[in-house]
C-alpha positions in Angstrom: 21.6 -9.5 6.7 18.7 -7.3 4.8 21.9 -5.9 3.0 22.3 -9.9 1.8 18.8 -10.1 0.9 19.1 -7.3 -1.1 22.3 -8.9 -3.0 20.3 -12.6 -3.1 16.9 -10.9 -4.7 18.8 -9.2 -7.4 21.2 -12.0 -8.6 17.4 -13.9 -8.4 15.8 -11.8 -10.9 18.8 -11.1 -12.9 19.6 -14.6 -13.9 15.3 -15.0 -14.4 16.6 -12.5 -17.0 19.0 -13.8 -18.4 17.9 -17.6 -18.9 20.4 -19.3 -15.9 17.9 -18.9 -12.7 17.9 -22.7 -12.4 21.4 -22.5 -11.9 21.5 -19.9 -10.3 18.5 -20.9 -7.7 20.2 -24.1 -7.3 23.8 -22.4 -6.3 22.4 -20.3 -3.8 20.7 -23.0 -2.5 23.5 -24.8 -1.8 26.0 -22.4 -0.7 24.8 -19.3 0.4 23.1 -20.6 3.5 24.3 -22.8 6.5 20.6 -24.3 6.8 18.7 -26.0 4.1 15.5 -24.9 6.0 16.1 -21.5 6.1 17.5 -21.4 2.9 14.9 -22.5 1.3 12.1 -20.6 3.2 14.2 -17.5 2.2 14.7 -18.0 -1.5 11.1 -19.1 -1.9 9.7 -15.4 -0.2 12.5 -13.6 -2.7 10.8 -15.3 -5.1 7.3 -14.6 -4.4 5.9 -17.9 -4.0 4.7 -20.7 -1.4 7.9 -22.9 0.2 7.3 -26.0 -1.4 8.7 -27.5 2.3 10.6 -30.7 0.8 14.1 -32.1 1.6 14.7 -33.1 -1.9 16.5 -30.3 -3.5 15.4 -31.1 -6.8 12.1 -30.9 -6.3 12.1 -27.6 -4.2 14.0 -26.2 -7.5 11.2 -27.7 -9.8 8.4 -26.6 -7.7 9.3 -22.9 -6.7 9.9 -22.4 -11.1 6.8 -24.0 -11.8 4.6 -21.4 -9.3 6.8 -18.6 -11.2 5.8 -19.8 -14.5 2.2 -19.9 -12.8 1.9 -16.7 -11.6 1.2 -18.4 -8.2 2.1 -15.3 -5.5 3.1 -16.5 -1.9 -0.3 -15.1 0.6 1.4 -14.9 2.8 3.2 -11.6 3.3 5.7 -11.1 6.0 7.6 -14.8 7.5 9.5 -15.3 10.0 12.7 -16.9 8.4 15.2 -17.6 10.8 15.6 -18.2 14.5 16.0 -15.8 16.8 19.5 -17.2 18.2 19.5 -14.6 21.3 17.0 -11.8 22.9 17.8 -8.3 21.1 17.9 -5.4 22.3 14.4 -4.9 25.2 11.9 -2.0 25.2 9.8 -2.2 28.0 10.3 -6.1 28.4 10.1 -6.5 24.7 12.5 -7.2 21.4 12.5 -5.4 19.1 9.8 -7.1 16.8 7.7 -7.3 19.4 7.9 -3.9 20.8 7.1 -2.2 16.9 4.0 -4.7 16.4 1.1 -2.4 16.1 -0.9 -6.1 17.2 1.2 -7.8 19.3 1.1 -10.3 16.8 5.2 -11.4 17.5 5.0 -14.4 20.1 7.9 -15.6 22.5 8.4 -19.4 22.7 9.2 -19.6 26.6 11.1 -22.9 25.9 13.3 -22.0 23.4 13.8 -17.7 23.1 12.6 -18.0 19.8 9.5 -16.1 18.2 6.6 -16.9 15.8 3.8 -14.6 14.0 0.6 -14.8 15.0 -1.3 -15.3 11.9 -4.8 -14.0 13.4 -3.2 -10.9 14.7 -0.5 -10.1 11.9 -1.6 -7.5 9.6 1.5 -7.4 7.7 2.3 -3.8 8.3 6.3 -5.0 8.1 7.0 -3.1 10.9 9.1 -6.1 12.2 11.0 -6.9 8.9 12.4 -3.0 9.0 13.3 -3.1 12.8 14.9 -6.5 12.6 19.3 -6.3 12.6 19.2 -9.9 12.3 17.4 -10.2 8.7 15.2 -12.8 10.8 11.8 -11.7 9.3 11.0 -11.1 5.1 8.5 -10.0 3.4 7.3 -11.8 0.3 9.1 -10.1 -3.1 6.0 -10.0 -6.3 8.1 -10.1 -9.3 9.4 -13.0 -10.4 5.8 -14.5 -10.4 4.8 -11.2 -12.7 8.0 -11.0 -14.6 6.4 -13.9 -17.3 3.4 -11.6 -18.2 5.9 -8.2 -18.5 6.4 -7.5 -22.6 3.9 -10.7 -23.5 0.3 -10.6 -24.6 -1.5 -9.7 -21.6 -1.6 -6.0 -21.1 0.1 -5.1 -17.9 -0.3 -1.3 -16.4 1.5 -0.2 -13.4 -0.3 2.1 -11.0 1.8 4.1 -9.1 1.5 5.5 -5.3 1.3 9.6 -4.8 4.7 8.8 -3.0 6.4 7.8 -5.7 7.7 11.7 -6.1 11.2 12.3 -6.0 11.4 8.2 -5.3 13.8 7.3 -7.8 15.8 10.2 -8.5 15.4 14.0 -7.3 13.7 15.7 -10.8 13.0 12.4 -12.2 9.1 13.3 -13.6 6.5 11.2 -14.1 6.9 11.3 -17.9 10.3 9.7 -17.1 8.9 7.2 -14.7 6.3 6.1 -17.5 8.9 5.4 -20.4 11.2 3.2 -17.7 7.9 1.4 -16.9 7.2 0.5 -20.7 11.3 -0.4 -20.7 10.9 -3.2 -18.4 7.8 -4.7 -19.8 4.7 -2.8 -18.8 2.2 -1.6 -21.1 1.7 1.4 -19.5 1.8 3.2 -16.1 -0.9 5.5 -14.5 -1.5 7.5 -11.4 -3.2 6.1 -8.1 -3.8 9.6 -7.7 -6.2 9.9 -9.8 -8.2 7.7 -8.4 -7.7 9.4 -4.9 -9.6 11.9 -6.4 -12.5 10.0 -7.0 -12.3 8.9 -3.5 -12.3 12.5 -2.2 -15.3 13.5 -4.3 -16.7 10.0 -2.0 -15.8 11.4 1.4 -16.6 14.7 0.9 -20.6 13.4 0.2 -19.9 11.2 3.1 -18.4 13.8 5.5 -21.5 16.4 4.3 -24.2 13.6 5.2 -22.9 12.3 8.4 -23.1 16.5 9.4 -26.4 16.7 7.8 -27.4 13.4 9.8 -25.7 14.5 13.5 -27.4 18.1 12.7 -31.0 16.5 12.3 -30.3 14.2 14.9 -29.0 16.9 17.6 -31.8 17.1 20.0 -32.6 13.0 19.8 -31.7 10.6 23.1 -30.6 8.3 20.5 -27.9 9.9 18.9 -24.5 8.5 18.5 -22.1 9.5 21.0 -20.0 10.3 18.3 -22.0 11.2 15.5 -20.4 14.3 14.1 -17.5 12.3 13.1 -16.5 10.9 9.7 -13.5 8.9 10.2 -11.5 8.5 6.7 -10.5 5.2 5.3 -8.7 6.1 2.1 -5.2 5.3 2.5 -3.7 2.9 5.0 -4.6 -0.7 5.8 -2.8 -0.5 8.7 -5.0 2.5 9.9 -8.0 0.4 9.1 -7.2 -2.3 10.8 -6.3 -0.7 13.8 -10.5 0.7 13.5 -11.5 -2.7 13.1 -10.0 -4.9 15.2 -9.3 -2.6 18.4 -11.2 0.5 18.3 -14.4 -1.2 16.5 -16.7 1.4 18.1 -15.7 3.8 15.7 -16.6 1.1 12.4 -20.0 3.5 11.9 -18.0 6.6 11.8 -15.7 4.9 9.0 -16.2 5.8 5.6 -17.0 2.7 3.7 -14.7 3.4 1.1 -12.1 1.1 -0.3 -8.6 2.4 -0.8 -6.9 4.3 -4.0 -5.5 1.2 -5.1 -8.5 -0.8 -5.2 -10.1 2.1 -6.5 -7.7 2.1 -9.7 -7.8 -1.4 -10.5 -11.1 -1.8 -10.3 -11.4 1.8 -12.8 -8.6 -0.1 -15.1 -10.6 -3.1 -15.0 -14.1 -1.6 -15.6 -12.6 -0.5 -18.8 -10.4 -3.8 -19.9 -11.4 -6.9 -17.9 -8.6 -8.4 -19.6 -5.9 -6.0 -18.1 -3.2 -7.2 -15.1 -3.0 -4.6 -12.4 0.1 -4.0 -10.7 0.3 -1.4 -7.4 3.8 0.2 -6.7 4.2 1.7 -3.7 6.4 2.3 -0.3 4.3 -0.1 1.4 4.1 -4.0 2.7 0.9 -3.8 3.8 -0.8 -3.0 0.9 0.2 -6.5 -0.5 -1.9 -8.1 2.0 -4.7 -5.7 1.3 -4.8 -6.6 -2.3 -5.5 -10.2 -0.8 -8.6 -9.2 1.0 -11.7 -11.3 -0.2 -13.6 -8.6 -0.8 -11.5 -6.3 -2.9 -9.1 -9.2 -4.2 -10.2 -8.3 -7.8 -9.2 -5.3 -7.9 -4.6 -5.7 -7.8 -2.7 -8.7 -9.3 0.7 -7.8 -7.8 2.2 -5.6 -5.6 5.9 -4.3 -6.2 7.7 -1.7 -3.7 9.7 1.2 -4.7 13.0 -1.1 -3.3 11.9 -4.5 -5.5 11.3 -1.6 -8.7 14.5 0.0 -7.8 16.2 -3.2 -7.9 14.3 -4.0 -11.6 15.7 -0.8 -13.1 19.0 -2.0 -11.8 19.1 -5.3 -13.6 17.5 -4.0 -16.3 20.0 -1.3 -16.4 17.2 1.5 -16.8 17.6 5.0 -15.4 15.0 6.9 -15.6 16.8 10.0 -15.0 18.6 9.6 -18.4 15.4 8.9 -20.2 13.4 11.9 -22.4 9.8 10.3 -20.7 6.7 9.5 -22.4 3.7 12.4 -21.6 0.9 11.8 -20.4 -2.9 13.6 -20.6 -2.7 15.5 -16.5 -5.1 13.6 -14.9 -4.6 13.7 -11.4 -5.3 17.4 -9.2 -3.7 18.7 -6.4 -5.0 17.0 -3.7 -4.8 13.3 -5.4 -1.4 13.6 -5.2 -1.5 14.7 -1.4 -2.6 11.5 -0.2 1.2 10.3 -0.2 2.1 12.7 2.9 0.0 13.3 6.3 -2.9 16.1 6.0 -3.5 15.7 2.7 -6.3 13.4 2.4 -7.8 16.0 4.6 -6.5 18.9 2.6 -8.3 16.7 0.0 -11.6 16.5 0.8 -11.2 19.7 2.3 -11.0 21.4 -0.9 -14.0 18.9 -2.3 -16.5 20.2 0.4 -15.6 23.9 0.0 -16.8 23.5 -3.3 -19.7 21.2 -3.4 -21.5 21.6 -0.1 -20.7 25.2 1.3 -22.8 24.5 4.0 -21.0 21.7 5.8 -17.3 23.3 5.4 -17.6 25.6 9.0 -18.1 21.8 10.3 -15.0 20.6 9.0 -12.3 20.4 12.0 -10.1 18.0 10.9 -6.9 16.0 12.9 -4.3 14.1 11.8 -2.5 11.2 13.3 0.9 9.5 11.5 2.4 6.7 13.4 1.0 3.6 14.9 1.7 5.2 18.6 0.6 8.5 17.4 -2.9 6.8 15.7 -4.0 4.9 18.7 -2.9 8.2 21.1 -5.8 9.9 19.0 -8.1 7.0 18.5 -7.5 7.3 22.6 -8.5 10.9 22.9 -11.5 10.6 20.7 -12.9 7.9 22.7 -12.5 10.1 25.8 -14.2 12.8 24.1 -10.7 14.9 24.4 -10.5 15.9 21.2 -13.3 18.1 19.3 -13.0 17.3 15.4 -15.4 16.2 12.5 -12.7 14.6 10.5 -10.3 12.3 11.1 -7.2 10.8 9.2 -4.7 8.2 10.1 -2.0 6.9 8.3 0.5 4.2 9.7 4.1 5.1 8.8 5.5 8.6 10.1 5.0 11.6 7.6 2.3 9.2 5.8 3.0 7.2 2.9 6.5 8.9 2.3 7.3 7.2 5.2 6.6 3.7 4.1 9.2 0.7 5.1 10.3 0.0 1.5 10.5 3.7 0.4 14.2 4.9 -1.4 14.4 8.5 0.0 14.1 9.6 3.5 11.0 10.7 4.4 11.5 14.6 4.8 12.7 14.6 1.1 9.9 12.6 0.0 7.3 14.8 1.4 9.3 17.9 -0.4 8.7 16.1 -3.8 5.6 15.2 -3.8 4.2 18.8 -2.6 5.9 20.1 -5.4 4.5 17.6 -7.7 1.3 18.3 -6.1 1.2 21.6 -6.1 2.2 21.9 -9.4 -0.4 19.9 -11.0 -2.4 21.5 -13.7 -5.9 20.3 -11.5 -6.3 22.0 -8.4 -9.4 20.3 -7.7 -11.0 17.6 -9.3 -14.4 18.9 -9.2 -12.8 21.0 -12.3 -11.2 17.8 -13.6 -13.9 17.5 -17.0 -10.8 14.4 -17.8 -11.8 12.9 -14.8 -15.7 13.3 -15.2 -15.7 12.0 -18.5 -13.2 8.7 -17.1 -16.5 8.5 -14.7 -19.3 8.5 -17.0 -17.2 5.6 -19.1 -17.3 3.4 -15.9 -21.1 4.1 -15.8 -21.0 6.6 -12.7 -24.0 8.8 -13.7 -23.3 11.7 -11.1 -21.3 12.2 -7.6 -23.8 10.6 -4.9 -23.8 7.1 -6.8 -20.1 6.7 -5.5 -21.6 5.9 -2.7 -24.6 3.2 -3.5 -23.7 0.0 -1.6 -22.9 -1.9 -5.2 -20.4 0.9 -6.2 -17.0 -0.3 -6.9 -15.8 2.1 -4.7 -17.5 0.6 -1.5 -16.8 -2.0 0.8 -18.3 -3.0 4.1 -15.7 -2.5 7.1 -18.3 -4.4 9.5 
């Protein structure tokens, strides 16, 4: 079935491309599915927008074109779009679904065998859409609703994920990447990394004044069980939702930082208010981050490596056969690490050596990757079995290379983008004069105003 949904997506954004989607909307409609409701609540999330939830063919037709033309993206990220006809395979009394949901978020109708999504619990981590044989759960597809803006007026820039090494092609550089970008519409493309790097610089001055704060605090009655720990919250939604909505004691010990990709669109916007930011990346989840209230301003669209992949396809652009575009080396060393599990600490590692000799005999990090693994160490840490001063978690296994809608399998991924890491002209950012001047544009006058509670690279996780 996902194989289907594969097929259905591209013949969707192929005929968009070629002037007959009407047509082509219309014929699928009509005979590709034995249900009208579920084959209209399937097209409709290939699409990208809301399921206009009318029997009048027509109509659906008319409204799911006009929310294309609108740039109206679907909220919702992952639906449920099909029955579950029978029980699947059990894990410990559980489908499936169920038994992958890092929330418990998939319900059972006791009347009927069927399942729902909890709306309050979901944090569309797509867990469920990878795990499912049955094709009965989808996550919402961004481009057709961005594909009107690609090659118009409005300046449209792609921001890439560390991961995206060795994602379309083993070799395929980033030069390449950024001329099959501009080939299918977008006015640019630019490294997320980067902007991990700013966010290192960040938790390293957090990581050396929470040690600077448990040090002066050591003798006190008062003093946080945990204060010695700085808890990172750079990467993965999924990560920090697991801090805040299960192990919320540890919300002080979070770095109030937002995420690389907020980071970069709200750097891209700083500069051009004007400018459409679109994140890709291996992951679901970060299209229901983008969504957030409070950082909402930051992303227009979110596109996967698989919904990109599928692009080149139909645009019948290989960026293996292109001669790329350069680009000015922005991004260091550990920017690029973010993509795999240990970097971030690696990271910030590096960013504390430098800056605050002092605090780096303090910093004993651990690493979790992996729902089960994350909340195993969450676990230990709140029975004091584990003795560390930073801590990292990251949702898929291996890290962002491991992401549901990555192309390579996760073992080569993490081979590509050490090399690309390790290659990089930067090897730390506090070298990076590019990156200090890209700061002082944005009117961040030195390192410790990255973290003043109006900084755009803040957010409140309470």
């Amino acid at each position: 079935m996902k194989a289907k949904y594969d097929e259905l997506y591209k013949q969707l954004v192929e005929s968009y491309y070629h002037g007959d989607f009407e047509q082509t909307l219309s014929n699928l409609l009509e005979n590709e599915f034995s249900s009208k409701e579920e084959a209209k609540e399937i097209l409709s999330t290939l699409c990208g927008v809301d399921n206009p939830h009318t029997t009048d063919d027509f109509i659906f037709t008319k409204q799911v074109i006009e929310s294309i033309v609108r740039n109206r993206v679907r909220q919702k990220v992952v639906q449920k779009v099909q029955n579950c006809s029978e029980d699947c395979e059990t894990v410990d009394g559980k489908s499936k679904c169920q038994s992958v949901c890092p929330f418990d978020a998939i319900v059972k109708n006791l009347m009927t065998d069927d399942k729902a999504i909890d709306p309050d619990l979901c944090m569309s981590c797509g867990k469920c859409v990878s795990v499912c044989d049955k094709g009965n759960y989808l996550d919402t597809k961004e481009f057709l609703p961005l594909a009107g803006l690609l090659g118009g007026k409005d300046k449209v820039v792609a921001i890439v994920a560390p991961a995206i090494a060795g994602q379309f092609g083993e070799g395929v550089s980033l030069d390449q990447l950024r001329e099959a970008f501009i080939k299918i519409g977008f006015t640019d493309m630019v490294e997320v990394a980067m902007a991990a790097d700013v966010l290192s610089f960040k938790e390293a001055t957090e990581f050396n004044e929470h040690i600077m704060h448990s040090k002066n605090n050591a003798d006190s009655q008062d003093s946080p069980i945990h204060s010695d720990i700085t808890i990172s919250s750079c990467c993965c939604p999924i990560w920090v939702a697991m801090l805040r909505k299960v192990y919320y004691e540890f919300i002080d010990n979070v770095t109030p930082s937002v995420s690389p990709m907020v980071a970069m669109g709200r750097i891209l916007k700083a500069l051009n208010p004007e400018v459409k930011v679109v994140f890709i990346g291996p992951c679901i989840a970060k299209k229901a981050e983008a969504k957030e209230t409070d950082i909402c301003d930051a992303v227009d669209f979110v596109l996967t490596f698989q919904e990109v992949s599928a692009m080149f396809e139909v645009a019948k652009v290989n960026p293996s056969k292109l001669q790329g575009v350069p680009s000015v080396d922005y991004a260091a060393t550990g920017g690029r690490l973010y993509a795999r599990a240990g970097g971030v600490s690696e990271a910030v590692y590096d960013v504390v050596h430098q800056l605050y000799p002092e605090s780096r005999k303090h910093f004993k990090s651990v690493q979790a990757s992996g729902v089960p693994d994350c909340k195993k160490l969450l676990d230990q840490l709140r029975n004091h079995e584990i003795k560390a001063t930073f801590v990292e978690g990251m949702g898929c296994p291996g890290g962002c290379v491991g992401g549901p809608k990555r192309n390579v399998d996760i073992e080569v991924g993490k081979e590509a983008v050490n090399q690309e890491a390790y290659s990089s002209a930067i090897k730390v950012p506090v070298n990076s004069e590019i990156l200090m001047s890209l700061l002082r544009q944005i009117g961040v006058k030195d390192l410790n105003s990255l973290n003043d509670v109006h900084s755009m690279f803040e957010r409140d996780f309470h």
